[in-house]
C-alpha positions as CSV (number, residue, x, y, z in Angstrom):
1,X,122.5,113.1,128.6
2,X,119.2,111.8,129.3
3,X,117.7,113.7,126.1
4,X,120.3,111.4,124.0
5,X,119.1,108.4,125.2
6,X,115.5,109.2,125.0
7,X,116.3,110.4,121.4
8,X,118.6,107.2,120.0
9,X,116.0,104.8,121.9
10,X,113.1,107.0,119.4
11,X,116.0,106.1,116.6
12,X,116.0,102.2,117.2
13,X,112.4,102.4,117.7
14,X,111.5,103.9,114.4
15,X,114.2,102.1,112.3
16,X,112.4,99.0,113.2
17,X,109.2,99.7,113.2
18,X,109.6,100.4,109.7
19,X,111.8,97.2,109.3
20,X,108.4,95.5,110.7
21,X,105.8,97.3,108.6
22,X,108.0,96.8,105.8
23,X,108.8,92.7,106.0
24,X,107.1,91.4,108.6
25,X,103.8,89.9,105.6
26,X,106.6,89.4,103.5
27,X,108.2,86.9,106.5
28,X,104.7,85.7,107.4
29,X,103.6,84.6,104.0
30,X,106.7,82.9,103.2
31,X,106.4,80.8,106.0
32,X,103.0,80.2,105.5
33,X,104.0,79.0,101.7
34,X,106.0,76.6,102.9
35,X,104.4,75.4,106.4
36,X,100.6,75.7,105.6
37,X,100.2,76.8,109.0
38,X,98.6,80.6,110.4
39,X,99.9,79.6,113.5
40,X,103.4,78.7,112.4
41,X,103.9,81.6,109.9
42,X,102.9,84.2,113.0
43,X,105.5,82.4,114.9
44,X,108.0,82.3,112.3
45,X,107.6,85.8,111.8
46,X,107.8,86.7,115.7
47,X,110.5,84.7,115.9
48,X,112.3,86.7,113.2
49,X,111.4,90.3,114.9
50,X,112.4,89.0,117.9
51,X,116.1,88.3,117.1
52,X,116.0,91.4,114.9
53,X,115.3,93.2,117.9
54,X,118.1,91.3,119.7
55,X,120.6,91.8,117.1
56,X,120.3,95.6,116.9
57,X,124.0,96.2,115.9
58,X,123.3,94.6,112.7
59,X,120.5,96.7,111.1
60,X,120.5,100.1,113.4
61,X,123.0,101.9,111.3
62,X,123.0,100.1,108.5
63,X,123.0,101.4,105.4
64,X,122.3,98.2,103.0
65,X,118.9,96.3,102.4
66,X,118.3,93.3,104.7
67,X,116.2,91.8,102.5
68,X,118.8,89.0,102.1
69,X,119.8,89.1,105.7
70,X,115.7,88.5,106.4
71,X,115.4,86.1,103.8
72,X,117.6,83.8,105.6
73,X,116.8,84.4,108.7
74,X,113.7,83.2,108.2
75,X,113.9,80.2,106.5
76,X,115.9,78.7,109.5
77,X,113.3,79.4,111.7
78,X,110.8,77.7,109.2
79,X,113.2,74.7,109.2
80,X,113.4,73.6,112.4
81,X,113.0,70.1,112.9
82,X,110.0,70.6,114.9
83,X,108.3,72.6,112.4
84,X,109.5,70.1,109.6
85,X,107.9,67.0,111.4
86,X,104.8,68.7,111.6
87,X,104.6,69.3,107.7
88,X,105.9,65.7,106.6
């Protein structure tokens, strides 16, 4: 039983870290386009992993691109009002 778990944990843990070496400069530049920030863009894009991470149900099996899914998710993260005040 344990080998299971320490085996699908090794799963999760390679699916996204090639999710992450795949989109995360692809995340990070588009937010940097649109915010003219370094700072911003990294959080942006942390922001992004981080619900990824979260939301594990939604990309660990799956056999579709989440280029789309991505896409979207970060451009609500780069328009929060508080990152929207900072660019006006």
């Amino acid at each position: 039983m344990e080998f299971m778990r320490d085996n699908n944990r090794k799963k999760v843990i390679d699916v996204f870290s090639r999710m992450f070496e795949v989109n995360y400069s692809k995340v990070k530049n588009l937010a940097y386009s649109l915010l003219k920030s370094e700072l911003d863009a990294e959080d942006v894009a942390q922001e992004v992993f981080t619900k990824l991470w979260e939301q594990q149900s939604i990309w660990i099996d799956n056999k579709r691109e989440l280029d789309a899914y991505i896409l979207i998710l970060s451009l609500i993260h780069i328009s929060e009002p508080t990152r929207l005040r900072r660019i006006s």
